[in-house]
C-alpha positions as CSV (number, residue, x, y, z in Angstrom):
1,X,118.6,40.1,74.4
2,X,117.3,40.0,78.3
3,X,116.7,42.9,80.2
4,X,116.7,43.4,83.8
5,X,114.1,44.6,85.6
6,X,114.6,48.3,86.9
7,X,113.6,48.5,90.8
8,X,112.0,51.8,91.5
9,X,114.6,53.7,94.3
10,X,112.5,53.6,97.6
11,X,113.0,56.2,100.2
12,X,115.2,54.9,103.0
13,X,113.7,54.8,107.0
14,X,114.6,58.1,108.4
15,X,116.9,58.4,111.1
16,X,114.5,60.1,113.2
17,X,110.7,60.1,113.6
18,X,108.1,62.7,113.0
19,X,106.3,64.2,115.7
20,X,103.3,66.3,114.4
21,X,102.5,69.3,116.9
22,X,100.2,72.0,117.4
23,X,100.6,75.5,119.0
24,X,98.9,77.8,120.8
25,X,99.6,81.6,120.9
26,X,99.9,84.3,123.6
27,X,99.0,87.2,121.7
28,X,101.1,90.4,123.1
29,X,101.3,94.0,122.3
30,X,104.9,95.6,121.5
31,X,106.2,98.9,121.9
32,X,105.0,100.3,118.6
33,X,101.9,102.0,117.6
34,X,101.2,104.2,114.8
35,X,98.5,106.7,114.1
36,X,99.9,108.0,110.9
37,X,101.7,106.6,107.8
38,X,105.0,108.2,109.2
39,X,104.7,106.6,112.4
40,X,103.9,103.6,110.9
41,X,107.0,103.5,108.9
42,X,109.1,104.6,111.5
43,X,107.5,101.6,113.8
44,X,108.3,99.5,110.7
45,X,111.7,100.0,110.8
46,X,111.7,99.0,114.9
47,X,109.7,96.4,115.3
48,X,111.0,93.0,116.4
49,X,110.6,90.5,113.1
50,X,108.0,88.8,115.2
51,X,105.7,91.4,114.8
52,X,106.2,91.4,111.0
53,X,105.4,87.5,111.0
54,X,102.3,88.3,112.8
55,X,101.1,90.5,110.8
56,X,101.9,88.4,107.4
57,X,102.3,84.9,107.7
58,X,100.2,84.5,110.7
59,X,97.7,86.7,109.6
60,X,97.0,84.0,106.7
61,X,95.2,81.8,109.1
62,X,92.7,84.0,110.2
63,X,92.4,85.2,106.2
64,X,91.5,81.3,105.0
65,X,88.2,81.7,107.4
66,X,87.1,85.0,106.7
67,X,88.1,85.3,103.3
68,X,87.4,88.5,103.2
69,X,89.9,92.0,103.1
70,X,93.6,91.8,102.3
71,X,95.8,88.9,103.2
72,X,98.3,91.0,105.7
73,X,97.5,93.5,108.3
74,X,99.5,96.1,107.3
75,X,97.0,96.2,104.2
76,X,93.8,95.6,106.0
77,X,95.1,99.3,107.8
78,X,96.1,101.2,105.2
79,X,92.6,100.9,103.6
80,X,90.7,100.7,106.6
81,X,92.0,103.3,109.0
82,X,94.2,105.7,106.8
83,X,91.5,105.5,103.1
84,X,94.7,105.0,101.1
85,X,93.4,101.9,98.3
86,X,96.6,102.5,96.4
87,X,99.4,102.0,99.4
88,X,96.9,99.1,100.5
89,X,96.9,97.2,97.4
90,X,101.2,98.0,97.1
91,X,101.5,96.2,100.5
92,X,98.7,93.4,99.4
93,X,100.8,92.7,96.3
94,X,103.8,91.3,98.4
95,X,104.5,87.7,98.0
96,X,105.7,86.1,101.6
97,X,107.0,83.2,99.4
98,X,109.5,85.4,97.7
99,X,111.6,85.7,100.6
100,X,114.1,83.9,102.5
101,X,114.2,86.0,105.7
102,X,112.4,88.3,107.7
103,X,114.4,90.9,107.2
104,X,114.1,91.2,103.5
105,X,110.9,91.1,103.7
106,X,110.9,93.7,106.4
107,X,112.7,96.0,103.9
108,X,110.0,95.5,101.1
109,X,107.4,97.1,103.3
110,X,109.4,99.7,104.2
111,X,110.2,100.6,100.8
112,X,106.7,100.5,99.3
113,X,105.8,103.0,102.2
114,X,108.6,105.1,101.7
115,X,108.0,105.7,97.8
116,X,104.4,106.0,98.7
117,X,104.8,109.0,101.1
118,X,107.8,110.0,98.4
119,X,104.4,110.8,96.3
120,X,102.3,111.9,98.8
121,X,103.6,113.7,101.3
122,X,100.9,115.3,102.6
123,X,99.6,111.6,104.2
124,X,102.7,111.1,106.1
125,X,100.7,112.8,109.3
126,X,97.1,112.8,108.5
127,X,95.9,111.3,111.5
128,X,94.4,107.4,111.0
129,X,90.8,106.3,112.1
130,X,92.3,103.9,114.5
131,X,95.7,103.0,115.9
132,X,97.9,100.3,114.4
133,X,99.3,97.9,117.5
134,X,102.0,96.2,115.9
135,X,101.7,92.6,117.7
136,X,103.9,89.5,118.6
137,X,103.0,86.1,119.0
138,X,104.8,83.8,121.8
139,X,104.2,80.5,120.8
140,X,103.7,77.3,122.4
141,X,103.7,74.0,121.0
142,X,101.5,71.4,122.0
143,X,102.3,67.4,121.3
144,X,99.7,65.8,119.5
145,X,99.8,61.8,120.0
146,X,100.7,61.2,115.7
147,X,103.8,60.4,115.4
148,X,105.7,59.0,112.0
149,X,108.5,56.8,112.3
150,X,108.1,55.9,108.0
151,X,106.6,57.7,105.1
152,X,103.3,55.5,105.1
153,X,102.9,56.5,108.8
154,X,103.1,60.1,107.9
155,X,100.8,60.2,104.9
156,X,98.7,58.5,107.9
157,X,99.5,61.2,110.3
158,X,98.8,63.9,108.0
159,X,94.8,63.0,107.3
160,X,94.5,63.1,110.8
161,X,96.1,66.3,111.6
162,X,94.2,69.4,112.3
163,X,94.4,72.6,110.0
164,X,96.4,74.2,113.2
165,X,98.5,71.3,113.2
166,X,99.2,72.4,109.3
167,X,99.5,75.9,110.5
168,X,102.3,75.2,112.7
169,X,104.2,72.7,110.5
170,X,104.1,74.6,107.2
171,X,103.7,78.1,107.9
172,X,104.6,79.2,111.3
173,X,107.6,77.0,111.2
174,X,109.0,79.6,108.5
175,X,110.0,81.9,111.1
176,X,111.7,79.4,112.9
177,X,113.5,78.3,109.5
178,X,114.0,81.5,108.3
179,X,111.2,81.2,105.7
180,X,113.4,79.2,103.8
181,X,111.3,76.1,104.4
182,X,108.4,74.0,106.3
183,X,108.6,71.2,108.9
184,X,107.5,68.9,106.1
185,X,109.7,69.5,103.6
186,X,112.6,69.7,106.1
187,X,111.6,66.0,106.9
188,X,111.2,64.9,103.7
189,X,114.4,66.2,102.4
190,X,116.6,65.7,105.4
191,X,115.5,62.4,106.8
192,X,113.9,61.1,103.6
193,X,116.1,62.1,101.1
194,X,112.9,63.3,98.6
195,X,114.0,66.3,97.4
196,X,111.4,67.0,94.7
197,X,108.5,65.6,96.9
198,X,110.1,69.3,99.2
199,X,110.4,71.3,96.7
200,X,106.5,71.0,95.7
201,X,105.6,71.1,99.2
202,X,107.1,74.6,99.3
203,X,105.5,75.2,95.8
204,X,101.9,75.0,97.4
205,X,100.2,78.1,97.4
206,X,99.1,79.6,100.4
207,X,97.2,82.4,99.3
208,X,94.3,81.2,97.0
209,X,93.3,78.2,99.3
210,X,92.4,77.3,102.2
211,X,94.1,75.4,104.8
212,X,92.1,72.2,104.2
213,X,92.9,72.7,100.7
214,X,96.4,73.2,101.7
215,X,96.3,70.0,103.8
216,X,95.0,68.0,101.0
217,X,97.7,68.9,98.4
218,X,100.5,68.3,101.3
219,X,98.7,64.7,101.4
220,X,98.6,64.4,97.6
221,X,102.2,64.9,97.1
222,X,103.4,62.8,99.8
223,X,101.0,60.0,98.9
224,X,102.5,60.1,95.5
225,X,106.0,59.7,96.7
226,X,104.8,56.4,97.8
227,X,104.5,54.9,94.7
């Protein structure tokens, strides 16, 4: 009996090319401010989602340097400025890669503050060490010269990408996409038609790492859809 040799299913040439970017940021202040757990919630409930991104997802960037305090602002303040470790380490405990908008993850603060404050009401208007800003960021992208036009050119593109080039393709981008997703895996999946390649992208975590490490498993996995 013969048998046919089985050729391994290649991924096809993308309809459109890759163009690795970098951003900077305009830092600004919004209308809210809080001095006190209540006006913190209340400003919580106002804010534009930007700020919320900023204060989360953003907020990870400076974390992988320091290392050092809780991995979201609203944290960091809670222990810092109003000496409440228990509502800090609530707000730590939420997972940014749970959620698929900004909005739901909007409400998840605003629902850890409010059962805190359920429990201890008299810290709704103790006054805090220090005022919470709630910030925005306007964004603005900056081409870098990389550009992929096939998967070996972006495996190619991604070792010589900056971390801030990784922290505008795969983390900042989840505002833009919702949170649903990351430049790279958009790519991959839309253009390239590797789905599972995407969904381990997405499956990196962002937390315990840093961004080199980060950058590194993104080159990992798409190296390995090479094969």
């Amino acid at each position: 009996m013969t048998t046919t040799a089985v050729t391994p299913i290649r991924p096809h040439t993308p309809v459109k090319p890759f163009y690795f970017n970098t951003s900077a940021h305009l830092l600004r202040i919004t209308r809210q401010r809080a001095t006190s757990l209540f006006e913190f919630l209340e400003a919580l409930r106002e804010c534009p989602e930007g700020s919320i991104f900023q204060h989360t997802f953003r907020t990870l960037q400076e974390h992988h340097f320091i290392r050092e305090g809780f991995s979201n602002d609203f944290a960091q303040w809670a222990l810092s400025a109003c000496n409440e470790p228990s509502l800090a380490e609530g707000l730590a405990s939420v997972d940014v890669r749970e959620f698929t908008s900004v909005a739901d993850l909007r409400e998840r603060f605003i629902q850890i503050v409010e059962r805190f404050l359920t429990r201890n009401p008299a810290a709704a208007n103790r006054q805090a060490r220090e005022t919470f800003y709630f910030c925005a960021s306007d964004i603005v992208v900056i081409p870098t010269i990389n550009v992929a036009h096939t998967l070996q050119e972006f495996a190619q593109g991604l070792r010589r990408l900056s971390v801030h080039s990784i922290q505008h393709h795969f983390i900042e981008a989840r505002l833009r996409l919702k949170l649903m997703s990351n430049d790279f895996s958009q790519w991959l999946y839309e253009d390239l038609g590797l789905t599972e390649a995407a969904r381990q992208l997405n499956r990196i975590d962002i937390y315990t790492v840093t961004l080199d490490d980060v950058k590194n498993q993104i080159i990992k996995i798409v190296e390995r859809a090479l094969i």
